[in-house]
C-alpha positions as CSV (number, residue, x, y, z in Angstrom):
1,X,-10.8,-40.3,16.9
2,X,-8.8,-40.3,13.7
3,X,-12.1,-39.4,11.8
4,X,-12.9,-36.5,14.0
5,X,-9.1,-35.0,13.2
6,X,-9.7,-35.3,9.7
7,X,-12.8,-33.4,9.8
8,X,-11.7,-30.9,11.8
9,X,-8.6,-30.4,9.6
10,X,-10.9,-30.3,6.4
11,X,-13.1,-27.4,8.4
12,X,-10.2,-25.6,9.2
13,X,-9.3,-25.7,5.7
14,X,-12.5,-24.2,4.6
15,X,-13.3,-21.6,7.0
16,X,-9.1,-20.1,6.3
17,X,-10.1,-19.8,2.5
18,X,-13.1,-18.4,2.8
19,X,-11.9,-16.0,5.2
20,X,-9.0,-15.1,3.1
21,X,-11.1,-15.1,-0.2
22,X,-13.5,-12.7,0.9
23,X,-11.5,-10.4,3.0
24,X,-8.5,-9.7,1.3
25,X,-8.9,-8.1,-2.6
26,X,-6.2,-6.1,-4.7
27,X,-7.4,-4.9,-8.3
28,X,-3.8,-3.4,-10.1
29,X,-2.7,-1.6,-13.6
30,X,0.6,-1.7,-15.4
31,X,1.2,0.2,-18.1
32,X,2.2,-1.3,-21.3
33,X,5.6,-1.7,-22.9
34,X,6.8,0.3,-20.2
35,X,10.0,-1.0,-18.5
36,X,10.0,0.7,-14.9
37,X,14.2,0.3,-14.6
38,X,14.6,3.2,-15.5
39,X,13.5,4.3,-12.1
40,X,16.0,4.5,-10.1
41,X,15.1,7.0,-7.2
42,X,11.6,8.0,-6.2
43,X,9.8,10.1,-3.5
44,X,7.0,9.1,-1.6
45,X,4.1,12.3,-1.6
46,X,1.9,12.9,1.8
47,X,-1.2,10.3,1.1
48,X,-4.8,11.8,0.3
49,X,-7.3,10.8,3.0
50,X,-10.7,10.2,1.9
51,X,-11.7,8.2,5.6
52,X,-12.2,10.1,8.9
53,X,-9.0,8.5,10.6
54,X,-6.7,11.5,10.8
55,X,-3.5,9.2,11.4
56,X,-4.2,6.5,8.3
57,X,-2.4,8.6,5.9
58,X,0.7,9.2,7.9
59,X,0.6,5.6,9.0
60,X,0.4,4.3,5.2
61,X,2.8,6.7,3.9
62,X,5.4,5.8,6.8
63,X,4.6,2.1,5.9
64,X,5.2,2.8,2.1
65,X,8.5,4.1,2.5
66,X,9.5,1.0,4.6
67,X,8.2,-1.7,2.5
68,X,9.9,-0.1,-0.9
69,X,13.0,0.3,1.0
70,X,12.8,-3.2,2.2
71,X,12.4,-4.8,-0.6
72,X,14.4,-2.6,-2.5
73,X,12.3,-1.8,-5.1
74,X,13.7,1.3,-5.5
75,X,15.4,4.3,-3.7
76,X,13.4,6.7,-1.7
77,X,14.3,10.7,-1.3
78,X,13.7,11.1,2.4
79,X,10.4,12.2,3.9
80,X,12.1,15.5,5.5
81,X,13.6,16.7,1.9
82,X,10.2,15.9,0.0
83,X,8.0,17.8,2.7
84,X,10.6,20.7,2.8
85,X,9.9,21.0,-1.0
86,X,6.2,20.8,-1.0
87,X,5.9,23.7,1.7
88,X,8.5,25.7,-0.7
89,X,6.2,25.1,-3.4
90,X,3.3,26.2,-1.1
91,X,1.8,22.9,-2.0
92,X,-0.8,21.6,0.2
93,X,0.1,17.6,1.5
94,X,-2.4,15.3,-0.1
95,X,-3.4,17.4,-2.6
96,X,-3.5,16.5,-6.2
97,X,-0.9,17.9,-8.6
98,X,-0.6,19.0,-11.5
99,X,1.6,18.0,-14.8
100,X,3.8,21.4,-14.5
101,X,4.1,20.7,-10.6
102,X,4.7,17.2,-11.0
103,X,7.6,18.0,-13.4
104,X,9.1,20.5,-11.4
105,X,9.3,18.6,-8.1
106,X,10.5,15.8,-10.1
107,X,13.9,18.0,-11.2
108,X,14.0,19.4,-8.1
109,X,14.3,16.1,-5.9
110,X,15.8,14.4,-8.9
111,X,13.3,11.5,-9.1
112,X,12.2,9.3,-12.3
113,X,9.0,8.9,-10.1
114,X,6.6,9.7,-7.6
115,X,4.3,7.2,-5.5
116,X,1.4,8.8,-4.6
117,X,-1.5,6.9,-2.3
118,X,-5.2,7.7,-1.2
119,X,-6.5,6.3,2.1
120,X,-10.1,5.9,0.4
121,X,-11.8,4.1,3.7
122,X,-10.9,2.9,7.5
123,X,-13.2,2.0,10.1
124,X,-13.9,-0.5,12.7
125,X,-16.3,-3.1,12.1
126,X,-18.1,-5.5,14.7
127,X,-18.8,-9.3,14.4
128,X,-20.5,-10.3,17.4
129,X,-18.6,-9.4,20.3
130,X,-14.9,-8.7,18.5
131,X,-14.4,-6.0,16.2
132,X,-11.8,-5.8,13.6
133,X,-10.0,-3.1,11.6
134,X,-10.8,-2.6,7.8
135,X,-8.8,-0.9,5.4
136,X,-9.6,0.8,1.1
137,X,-5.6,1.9,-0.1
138,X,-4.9,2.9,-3.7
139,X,-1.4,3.8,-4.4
140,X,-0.1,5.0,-7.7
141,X,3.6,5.2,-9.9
142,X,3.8,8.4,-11.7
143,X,6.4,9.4,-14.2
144,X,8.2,12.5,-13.4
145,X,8.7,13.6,-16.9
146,X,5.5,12.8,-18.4
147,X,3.0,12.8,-15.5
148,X,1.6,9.6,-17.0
149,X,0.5,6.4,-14.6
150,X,3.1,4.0,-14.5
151,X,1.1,1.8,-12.4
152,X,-1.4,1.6,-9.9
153,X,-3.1,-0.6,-7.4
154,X,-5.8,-0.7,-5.0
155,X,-6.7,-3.0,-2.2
156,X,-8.9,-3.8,0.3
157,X,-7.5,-5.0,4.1
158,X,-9.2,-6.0,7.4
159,X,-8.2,-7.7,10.9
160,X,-10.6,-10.5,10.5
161,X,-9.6,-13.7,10.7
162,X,-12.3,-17.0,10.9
163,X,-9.0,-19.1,12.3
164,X,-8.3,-15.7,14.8
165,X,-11.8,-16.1,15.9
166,X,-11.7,-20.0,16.1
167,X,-8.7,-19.9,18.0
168,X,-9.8,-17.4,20.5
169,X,-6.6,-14.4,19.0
170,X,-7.1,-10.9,18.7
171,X,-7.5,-9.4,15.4
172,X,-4.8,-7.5,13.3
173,X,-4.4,-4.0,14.7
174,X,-4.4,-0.8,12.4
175,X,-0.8,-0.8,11.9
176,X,-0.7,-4.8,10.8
177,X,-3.5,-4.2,8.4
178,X,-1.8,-1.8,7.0
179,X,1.5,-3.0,6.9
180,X,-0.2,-6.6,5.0
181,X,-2.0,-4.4,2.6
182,X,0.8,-2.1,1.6
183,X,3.0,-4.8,0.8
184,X,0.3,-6.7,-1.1
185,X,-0.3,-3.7,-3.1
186,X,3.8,-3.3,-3.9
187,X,4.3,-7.1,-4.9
188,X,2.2,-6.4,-7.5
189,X,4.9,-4.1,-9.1
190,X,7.1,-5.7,-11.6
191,X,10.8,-6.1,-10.7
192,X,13.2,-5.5,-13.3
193,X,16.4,-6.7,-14.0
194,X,18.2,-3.8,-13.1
195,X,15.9,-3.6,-9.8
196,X,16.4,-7.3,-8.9
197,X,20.5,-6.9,-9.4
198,X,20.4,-3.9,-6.7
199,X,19.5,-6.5,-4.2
């Protein structure tokens, strides 16, 4: 009986890092020499949607704000005060800007930074008789000033789980994927000093 335990345990093992391993992917640049403590304040743009889920932008962007605040990486301009902006701009949410626009909104909501994001793919895939959310996020850091890429990430998320499916649970809804993916994608932003002593 002990044998059988073992073996399960040792299967277990297996099928939870394969499952993780091959489900779960983040790719992420930093610039160089660049010290992000000087950002203090940011705001958070609508998010580009390149998927046919309507919602995934709103969802990720909501998300976004929450997880920076969270961990208090830094401090957000709030959503209402950034949108306000954008339509006085006549700037079209989720659109790309450019270096004059990008300089201009950053004096105007007084921000070092901007964090942009791109919902790049969402869709519900089947295994069997379960299916399970998957999820493509890029989000990006850009200067204020200089318009330059501070840092950037991108990630891939989904609701599968071998040890879900062993254990007979449901996969991770839309929001949890997302929710597990942003995050992922912000850990992989360095914390400063500065940013770790405003904790």
């Amino acid at each position: 009986m002990r044998t059988f335990y073992i073996l399960l345990t040792c299967l277990l093992l297996i099928f939870t890092s394969q499952g993780c391993a091959s489900k779960a992917t983040t790719e992420f640049f930093l610039r160089e020499q660049v010290d992000l403590g000087y950002i203090k304040q940011i705001a958070i743009l609508p998010f580009e949607n390149n998927s046919k889920d309507n919602y995934a932008p709103s969802r990720a962007r909501e998300l976004a704000i929450t997880q920076v605040l969270s961990q208090r990486i830094f401090d957000v301009v709030d959503k209402g005060q950034v949108d306000s902006a954008l339509r006085e701009e006549a700037i079209e949410p989720g659109h790309a800007l450019d270096e004059l626009t990008i300089k201009r909104l950053g004096q105007r909501l007084n921000v070092q930074a901007f964090l942009l994001g791109s919902v790049d793919q969402t869709g519900e895939q089947r295994l069997g008789a379960s299916s399970f959310t998957e999820l493509s996020l890029t989000l990006r850091l850009i200067d204020s000033k200089t318009a330059l890429v501070l840092w950037q990430a991108s990630g891939y998320g989904s609701g599968y789980s071998m040890v879900d499916r062993l254990f007979g649970l449901n996969p991770k809804d839309a929001f949890e994927v997302t929710m597990t993916l942003v995050d992922r994608l912000l850990s992989s932003i360095p914390r400063s000093y500065n940013q770790a002593g405003a904790r």
